[in-house]
C-alpha positions in Angstrom: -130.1 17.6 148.1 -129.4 17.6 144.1 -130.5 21.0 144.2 -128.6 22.7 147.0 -125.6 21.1 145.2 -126.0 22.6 141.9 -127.0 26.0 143.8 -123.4 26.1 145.7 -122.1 24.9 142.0 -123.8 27.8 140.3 -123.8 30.6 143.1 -119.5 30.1 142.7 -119.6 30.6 139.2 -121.6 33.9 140.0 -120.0 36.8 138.9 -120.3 38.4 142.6 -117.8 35.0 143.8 -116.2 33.9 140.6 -113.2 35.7 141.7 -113.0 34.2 145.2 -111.1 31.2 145.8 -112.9 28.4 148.0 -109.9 26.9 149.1 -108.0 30.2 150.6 -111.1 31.0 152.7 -113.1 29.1 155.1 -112.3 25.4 154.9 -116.2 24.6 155.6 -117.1 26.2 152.8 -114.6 24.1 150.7 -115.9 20.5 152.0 -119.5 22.5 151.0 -118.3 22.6 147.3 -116.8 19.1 147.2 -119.8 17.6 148.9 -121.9 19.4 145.8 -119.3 18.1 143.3 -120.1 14.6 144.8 -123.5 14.9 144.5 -123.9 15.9 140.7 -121.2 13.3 140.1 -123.2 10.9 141.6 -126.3 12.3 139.3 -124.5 12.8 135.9 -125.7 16.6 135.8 -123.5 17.4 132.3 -124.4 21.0 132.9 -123.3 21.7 136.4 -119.8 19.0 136.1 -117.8 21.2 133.4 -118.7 23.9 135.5 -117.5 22.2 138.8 -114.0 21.3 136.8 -113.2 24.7 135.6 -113.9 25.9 139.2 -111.6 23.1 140.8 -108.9 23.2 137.8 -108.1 26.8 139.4 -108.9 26.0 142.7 -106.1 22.9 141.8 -103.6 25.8 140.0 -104.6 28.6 143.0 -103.1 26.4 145.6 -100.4 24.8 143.5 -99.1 28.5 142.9 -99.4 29.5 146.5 -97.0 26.4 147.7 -94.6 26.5 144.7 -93.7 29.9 143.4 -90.4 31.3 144.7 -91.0 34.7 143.7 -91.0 35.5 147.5 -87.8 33.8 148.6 -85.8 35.5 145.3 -87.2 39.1 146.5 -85.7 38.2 149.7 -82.4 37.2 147.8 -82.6 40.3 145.5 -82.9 42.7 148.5 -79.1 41.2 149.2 -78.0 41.4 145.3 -79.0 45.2 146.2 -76.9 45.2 148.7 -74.1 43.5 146.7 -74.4 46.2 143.9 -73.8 49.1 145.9 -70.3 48.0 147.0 -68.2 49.8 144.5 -66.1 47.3 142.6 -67.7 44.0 144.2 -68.0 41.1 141.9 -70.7 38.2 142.4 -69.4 35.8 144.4 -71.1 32.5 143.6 -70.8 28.8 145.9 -67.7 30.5 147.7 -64.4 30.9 145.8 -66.2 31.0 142.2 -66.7 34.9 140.8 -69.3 35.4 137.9 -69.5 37.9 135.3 -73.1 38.1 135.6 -75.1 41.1 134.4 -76.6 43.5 137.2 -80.3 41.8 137.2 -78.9 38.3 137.5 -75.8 39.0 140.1 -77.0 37.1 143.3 -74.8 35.5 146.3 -75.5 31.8 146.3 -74.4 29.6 148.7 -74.7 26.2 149.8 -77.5 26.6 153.0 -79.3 29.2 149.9 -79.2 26.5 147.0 -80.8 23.6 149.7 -83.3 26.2 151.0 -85.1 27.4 147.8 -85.8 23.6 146.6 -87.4 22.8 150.3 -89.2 26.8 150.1 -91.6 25.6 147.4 -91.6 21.6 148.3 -92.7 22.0 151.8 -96.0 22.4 151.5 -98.3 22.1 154.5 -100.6 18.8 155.3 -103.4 20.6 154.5 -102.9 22.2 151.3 -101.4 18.4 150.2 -104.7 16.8 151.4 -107.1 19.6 149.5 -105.1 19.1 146.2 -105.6 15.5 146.8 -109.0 15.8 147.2 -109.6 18.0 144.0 -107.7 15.5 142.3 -109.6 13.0 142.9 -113.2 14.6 142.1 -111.1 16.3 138.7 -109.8 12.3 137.7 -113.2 10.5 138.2 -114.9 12.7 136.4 -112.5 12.4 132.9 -110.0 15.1 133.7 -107.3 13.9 134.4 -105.3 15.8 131.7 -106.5 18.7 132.9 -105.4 17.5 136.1 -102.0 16.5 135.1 -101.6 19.6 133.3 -102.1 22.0 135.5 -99.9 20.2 138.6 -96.9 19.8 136.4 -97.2 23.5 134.5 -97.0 25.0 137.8 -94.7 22.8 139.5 -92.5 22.9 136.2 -92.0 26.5 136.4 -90.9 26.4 140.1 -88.0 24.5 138.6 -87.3 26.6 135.9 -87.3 29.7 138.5 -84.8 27.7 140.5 -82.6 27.2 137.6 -83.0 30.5 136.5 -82.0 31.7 139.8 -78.5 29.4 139.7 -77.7 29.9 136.3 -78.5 26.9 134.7 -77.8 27.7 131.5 -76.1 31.2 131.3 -73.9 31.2 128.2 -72.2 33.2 129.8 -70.4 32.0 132.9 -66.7 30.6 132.4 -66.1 26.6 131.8 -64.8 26.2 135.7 -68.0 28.1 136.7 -70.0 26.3 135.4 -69.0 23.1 136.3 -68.5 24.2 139.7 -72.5 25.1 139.6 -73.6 21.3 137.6 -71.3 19.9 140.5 -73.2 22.0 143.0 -76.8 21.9 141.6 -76.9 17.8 141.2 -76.7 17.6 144.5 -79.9 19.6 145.4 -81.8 18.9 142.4 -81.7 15.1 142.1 -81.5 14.1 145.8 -83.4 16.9 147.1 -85.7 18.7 143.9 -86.4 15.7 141.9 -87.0 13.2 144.8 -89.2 15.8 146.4 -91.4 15.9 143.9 -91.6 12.2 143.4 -92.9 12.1 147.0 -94.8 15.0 146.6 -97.1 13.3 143.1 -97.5 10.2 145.3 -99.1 12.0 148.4 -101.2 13.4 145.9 -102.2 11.1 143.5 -101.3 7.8 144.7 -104.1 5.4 144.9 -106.1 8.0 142.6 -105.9 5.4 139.4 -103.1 3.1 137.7 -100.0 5.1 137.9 -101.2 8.2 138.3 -98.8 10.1 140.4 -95.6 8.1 137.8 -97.6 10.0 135.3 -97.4 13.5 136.7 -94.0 13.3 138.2 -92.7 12.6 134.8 -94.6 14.8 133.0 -93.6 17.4 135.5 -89.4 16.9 135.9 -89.0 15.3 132.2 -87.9 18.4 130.6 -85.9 20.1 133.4 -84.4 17.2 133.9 -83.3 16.5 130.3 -82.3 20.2 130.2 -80.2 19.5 133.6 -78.5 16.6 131.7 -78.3 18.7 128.9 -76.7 21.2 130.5 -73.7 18.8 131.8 -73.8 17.5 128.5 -72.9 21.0 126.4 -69.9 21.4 129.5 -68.6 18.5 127.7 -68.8 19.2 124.6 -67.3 22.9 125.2 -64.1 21.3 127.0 -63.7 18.5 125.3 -61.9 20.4 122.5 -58.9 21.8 124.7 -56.5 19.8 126.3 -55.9 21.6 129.5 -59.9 21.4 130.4 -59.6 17.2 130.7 -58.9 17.8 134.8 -62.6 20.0 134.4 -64.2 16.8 132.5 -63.0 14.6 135.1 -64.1 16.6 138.5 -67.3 16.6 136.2 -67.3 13.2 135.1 -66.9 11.8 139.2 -69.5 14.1 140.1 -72.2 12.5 137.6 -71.0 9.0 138.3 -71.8 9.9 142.0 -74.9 11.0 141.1 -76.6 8.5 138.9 -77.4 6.2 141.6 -79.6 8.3 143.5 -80.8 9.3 139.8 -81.5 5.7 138.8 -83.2 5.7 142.4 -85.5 9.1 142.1 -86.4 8.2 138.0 -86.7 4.2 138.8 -90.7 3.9 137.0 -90.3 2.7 133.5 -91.9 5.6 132.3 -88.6 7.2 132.8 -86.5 4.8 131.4 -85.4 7.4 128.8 -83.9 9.9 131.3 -82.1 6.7 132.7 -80.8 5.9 129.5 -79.6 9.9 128.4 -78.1 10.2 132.0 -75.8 6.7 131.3 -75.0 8.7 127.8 -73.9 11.9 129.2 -71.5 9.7 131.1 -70.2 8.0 128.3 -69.5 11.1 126.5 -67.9 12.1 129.5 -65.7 9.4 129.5 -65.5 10.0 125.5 -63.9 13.5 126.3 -61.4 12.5 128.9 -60.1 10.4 126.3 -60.2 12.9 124.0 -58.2 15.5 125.6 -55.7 13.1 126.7 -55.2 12.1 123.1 -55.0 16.0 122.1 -52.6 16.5 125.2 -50.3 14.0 123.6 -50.7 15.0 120.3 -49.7 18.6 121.4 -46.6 17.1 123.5 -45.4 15.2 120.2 -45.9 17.6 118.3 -44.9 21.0 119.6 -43.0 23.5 117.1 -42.5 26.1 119.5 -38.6 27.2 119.3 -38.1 28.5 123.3 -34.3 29.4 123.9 -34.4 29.4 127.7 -31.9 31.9 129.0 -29.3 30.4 131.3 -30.5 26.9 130.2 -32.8 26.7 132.7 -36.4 25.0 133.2 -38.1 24.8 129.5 -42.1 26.0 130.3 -42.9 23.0 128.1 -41.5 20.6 131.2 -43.1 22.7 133.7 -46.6 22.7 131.8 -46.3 18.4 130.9 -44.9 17.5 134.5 -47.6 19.3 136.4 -50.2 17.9 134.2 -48.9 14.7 135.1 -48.9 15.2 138.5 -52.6 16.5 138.7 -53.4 13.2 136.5 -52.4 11.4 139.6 -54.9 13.1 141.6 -57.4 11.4 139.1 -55.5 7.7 139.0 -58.1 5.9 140.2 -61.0 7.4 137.5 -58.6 7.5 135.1 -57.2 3.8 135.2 -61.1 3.2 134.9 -61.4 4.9 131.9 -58.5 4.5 130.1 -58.3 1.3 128.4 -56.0 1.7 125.9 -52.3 2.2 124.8 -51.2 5.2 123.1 -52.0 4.7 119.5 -49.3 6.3 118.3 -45.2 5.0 118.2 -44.3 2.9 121.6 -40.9 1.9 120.1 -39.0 4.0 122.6 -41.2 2.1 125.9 -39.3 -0.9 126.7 -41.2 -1.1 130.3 -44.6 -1.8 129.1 -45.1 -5.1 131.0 -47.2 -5.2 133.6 -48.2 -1.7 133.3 -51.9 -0.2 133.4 -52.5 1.3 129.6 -52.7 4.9 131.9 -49.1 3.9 133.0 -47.9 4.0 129.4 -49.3 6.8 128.5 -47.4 8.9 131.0 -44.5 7.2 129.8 -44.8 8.0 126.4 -45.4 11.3 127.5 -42.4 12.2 129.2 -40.4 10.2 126.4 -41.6 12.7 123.9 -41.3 15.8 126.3 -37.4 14.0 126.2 -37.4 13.9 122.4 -38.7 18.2 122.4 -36.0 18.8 125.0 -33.4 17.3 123.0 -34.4 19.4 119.6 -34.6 22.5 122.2 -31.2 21.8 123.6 -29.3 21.8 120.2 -30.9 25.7 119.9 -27.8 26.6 122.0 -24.5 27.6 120.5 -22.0 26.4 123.3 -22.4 22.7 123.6 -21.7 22.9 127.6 -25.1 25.2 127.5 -26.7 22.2 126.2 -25.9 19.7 128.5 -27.2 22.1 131.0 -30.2 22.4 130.1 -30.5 18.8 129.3 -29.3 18.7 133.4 -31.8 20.7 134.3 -34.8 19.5 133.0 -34.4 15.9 133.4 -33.8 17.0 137.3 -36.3 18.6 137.3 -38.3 15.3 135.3 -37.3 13.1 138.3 -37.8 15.4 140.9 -41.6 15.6 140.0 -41.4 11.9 139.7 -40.4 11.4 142.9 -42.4 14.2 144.8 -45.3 12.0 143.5 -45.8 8.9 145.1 -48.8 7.9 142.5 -46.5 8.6 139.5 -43.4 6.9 140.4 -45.6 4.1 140.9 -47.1 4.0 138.1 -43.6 4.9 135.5 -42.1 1.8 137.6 -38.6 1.5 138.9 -37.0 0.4 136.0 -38.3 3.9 134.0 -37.2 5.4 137.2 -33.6 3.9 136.6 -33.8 5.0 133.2 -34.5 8.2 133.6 -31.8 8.8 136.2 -29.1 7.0 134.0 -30.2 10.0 131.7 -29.2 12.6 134.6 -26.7 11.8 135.2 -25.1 11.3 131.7 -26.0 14.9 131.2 -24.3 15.9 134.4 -21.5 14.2 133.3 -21.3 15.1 129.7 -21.8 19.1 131.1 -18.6 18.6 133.7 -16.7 17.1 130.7 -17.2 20.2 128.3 -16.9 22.9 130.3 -14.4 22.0 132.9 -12.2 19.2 130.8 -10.0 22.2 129.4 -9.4 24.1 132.3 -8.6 21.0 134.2 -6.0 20.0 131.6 -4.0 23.4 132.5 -2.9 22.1 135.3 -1.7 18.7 134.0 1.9 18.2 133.7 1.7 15.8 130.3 3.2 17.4 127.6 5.8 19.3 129.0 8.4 16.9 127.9 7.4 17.2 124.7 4.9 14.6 124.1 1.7 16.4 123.0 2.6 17.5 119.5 -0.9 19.1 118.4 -3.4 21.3 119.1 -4.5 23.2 122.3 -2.5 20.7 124.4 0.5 21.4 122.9 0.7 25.0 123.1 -0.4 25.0 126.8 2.4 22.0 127.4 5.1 23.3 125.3 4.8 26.8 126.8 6.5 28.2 129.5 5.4 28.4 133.0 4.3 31.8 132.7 1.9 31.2 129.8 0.7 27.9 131.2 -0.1 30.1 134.2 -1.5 32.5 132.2 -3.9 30.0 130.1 -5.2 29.0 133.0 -5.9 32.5 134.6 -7.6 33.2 131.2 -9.6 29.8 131.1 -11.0 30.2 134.3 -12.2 33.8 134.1 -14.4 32.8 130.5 -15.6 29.7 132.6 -16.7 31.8 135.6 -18.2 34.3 133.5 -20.2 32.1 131.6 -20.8 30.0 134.5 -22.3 32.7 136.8 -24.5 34.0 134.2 -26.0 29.8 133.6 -28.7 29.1 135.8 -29.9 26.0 137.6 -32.9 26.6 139.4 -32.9 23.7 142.0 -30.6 24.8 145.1 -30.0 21.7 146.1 -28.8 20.5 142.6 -27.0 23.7 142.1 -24.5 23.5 145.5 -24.4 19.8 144.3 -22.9 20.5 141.0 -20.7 23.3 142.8 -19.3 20.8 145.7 -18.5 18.4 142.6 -16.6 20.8 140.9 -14.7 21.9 143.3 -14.1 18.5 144.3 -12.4 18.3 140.7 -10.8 21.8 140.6 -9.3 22.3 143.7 -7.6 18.7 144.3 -6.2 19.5 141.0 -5.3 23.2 141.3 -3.3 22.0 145.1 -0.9 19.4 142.9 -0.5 22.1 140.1 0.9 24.6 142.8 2.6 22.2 144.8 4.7 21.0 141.8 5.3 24.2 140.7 6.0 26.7 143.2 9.2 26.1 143.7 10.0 26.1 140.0 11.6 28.7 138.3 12.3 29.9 134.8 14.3 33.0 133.6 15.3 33.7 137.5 11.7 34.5 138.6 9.5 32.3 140.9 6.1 31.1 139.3 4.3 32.1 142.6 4.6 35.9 140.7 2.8 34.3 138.4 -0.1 32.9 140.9 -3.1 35.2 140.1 -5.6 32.7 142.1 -5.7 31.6 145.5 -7.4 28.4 146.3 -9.8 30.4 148.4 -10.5 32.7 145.3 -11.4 29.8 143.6 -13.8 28.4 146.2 -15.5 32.2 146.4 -15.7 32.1 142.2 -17.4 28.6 141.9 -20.4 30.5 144.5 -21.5 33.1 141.7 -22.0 29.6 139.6 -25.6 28.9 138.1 -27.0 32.6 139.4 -27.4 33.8 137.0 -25.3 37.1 137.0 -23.1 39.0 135.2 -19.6 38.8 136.7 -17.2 40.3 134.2 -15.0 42.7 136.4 -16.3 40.6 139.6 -13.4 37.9 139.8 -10.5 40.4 138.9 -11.4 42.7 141.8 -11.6 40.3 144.0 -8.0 39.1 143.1 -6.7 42.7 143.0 -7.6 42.9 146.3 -5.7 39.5 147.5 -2.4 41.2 145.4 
């Protein structure tokens, strides 16, 4: 029996069959060999064993190969990237709405059901392929080769890992920051649930029960380094975005993603031979949470310390208001991550916060954010020559402050009603102080103090000391500059805008109705004032409608009144 063994051991190692592998052919001719490989096991033959281990090690590797290399399933995928390339101005569309700048050989179209499928292409492999590499295994370990053993299951399974990163993109300095992210976010779900946890099962149907550990053994060797390079890779996102304060929202959607994950990862890497990769995931997470911190920090510091010198035209919306209150609002999409990991105050003056009590440290910082957007806004609004222009834009952006506020039921939470009160009290002084300065003049036309003399100074006294005709006149004049420079003011919120319209003319017209109505009977130097009347209340109500549109009216109003003559 000996003898026939070491004859199939020796006729395989022939150079007529050295070539041939035992376990693609006829699987009776396979249990032959392992029967022989029993056999001068059992007799200690040294001469025939290391040739009976080279012969399984690439019988092992042979059928390893055959079940894991992807190389068929990316031709498949390359015949579509073909396909792709010869639609003239096509980028690579990559997991749906994402576009990469890849170069021609590495543009593929990825999508979910694709990403899922290449993992289970060179996982699944059949029962009897699993039992045959179990069965080598075992003949390879008893007789002292297990390194060998180990070392050729996780070099090949290793670089059907590597292919399937290669084939996302794992690692392509090249993509953009939401790209990549969008891929990590993407790729953790197939590699740890479905890759890594595949190949746990996969070392234990093969080497489980072999020896003490075995199969933990391999399956670390195997995933260890891809999956410190997949960390890695989530890792060097972080860093990258970390540094720019509009890429927080990008460390957060990566941040929930790897906190999602690192149960099942705890789960699939749960031997304490892995305890490292346990430990690195838990400090990419940290640093995670490290640089949402950081960017909120830089974000503030950027608020508080903006130079920029922006004269908005018409005093409208300052882009520094629109860029803080929409990152405040997509904060709130985050609330519940963020109130997680931010723990503390802003570190930097809180004397203007009066409503800190019984606020989250998150809470407080959007406070002290809008209070210094308030504080730039202010410095802004003094850029403006005419004072009324000021108050405008003071209007318009502290609307516009409240409005976002209140569109977002997370944030007004969180700022509290009393900051809410606050900043309304603000409005509305702004409102006010902006009716007072441009309309307190004109209004005072129309006043009847002063025309017995009273007023002894200034504007009011050569409006109130002047005849009817000039008093009519001032007014005419008045109320053309105001219109003028009203029509060519913007306020961007319609609803605000026909508010601020209804309250002047609420002011105006009342006013302008007792004027005429004291007057128009009047006469001085034989002629009656109403030759004087250049203005028709309706004219008035028609004027006040080119308010805040910012257009150019300058012949607009005396055409119209020409045409009431």
């Amino acid at each position: 029996m000996e003898n026939l063994a070491l004859d199939i051991i020796f006729r395989w190692d022939s150079d007529e069959f050295r070539r041939k592998m035992i376990f693609s052919g006829d699987q009776q001719e396979a249990e032959c060999y392992l029967q022989a490989v029993d056999e001068i096991q059992l007799s200690n033959d040294e001469s025939a064993i290391p040739i009976a281990m080279a012969r399984l090690e690439d019988e092992f590797r042979n059928i390893l190969i055959s079940h894991t290399n992807p190389t068929s399933y990316l031709h498949h995928l390359n015949t579509k990237e073909e396909i792709k390339e010869e639609e003239p101005q096509q980028g690579c569309a990559c997991f749906g709405h994402l576009r990469f700048n890849a170069s021609p050989s590495a543009r593929r179209h990825v999508d979910d059901h694709d990403m899922l499928l290449l993992p289970s292409r060179f996982r699944e492999i059949p029962y009897d392929a699993t039992n045959d590499l179990r069965c080598i295994a075992e003949r390879m370990i008893s007789s002292g080769y297990l390194d060998h053993c180990i070392h050729v299951y996780a070099s090949v399974r290793k670089s059907g890992i590597f292919a399937y990163y290669k084939w996302l993109g794992i690692n392509d300095v090249q993509l953009p920051l939401a790209a990549k992210i969008h891929l990590w976010i993407e790729a953790s779900k197939v590699c740890v649930r479905t890759m890594f946890a595949g190949e746990k099962r996969f070392c234990e149907e093969i080497f489980d029960g072999v020896g003490d550990d075995i199969d933990h053994a391999c399956f670390m060797e195997t995933v260890k380094e891809p999956a410190i390079q997949f960390l890695n890779f989530a890792d060097a996102i972080c860093i990258t975005a970390r540094s720019l304060p509009d890429e927080m929202f990008k460390i957060l959607e990566l941040y929930e993603a790897f906190a999602a994950m690192i149960p099942d990862f705890d789960d699939v890497f749960d031997f304490k031979s892995c305890e490292c990769l346990r430990v690195k995931a838990v400090e990419v997470l940290s640093r995670l949470a490290e640089g949402v911190n950081g960017t909120l920090s830089k974000f503030e510091k950027a608020v508080a310390g903006d130079t920029s010198k922006v004269v908005v035209p018409g005093g409208a919306i300052h882009p520094l208001t629109l860029y803080v209150m929409n990152y405040l609002k997509l904060i709130c999409v985050y609330e519940e991550t963020l109130n997680e990991l931010i723990v503390l105050k802003p570190s930097m003056d809180l004397a203007d916060i009066t409503e800190e009590e019984g606020k989250t440290p998150l809470a407080i910082h959007l406070i002290w954010i809008i209070e210094k957007l308030q504080i730039k806004l202010n410095g802004e609004s003094k850029q403006y020559k005419d004072s009324s222009l000021s108050h405008l834009f003071m209007m318009n952006n502290l609307h516009f402050i409240l409005n976002v506020v209140k569109s977002c039921s997370e944030l007004m939470h969180m700022i509290g009603d009393d900051y809410l009160k606050k900043l309304t009290m603000k409005f509305q002084r702004a409102t006010t102080s902006y009716q007072g300065e441009t309309w307190g003049r004109v209004l005072d036309c129309l006043k009847d103090e002063g025309l017995d003399g009273t007023a002894k100074h200034g504007f009011l006294y050569v409006i109130f000391n002047s005849p009817m005709k000039q008093k009519m006149k001032a007014f005419n004049a008045m109320f053309e500059k105001v219109h003028r420079t009203q029509a060519a003011r913007l306020i961007p919120d319609s609803q605000l805008r026909e508010e601020i319209r209804k309250s002047i003319l609420e002011k105006l017209l009342p006013a302008y109705n007792a004027f005429l109505r004291r007057n128009l009977s009047s006469v001085q130097n034989g002629t009656h004032v109403v030759n004087y009347l250049k203005y028709s209340k309706l004219d008035l109500q028609v004027a006040v409608l080119d308010f805040f549109e910012g257009i150019h009216v300058s012949q607009h109003l005396r055409k119209r009144s020409q045409s009431h003559a």
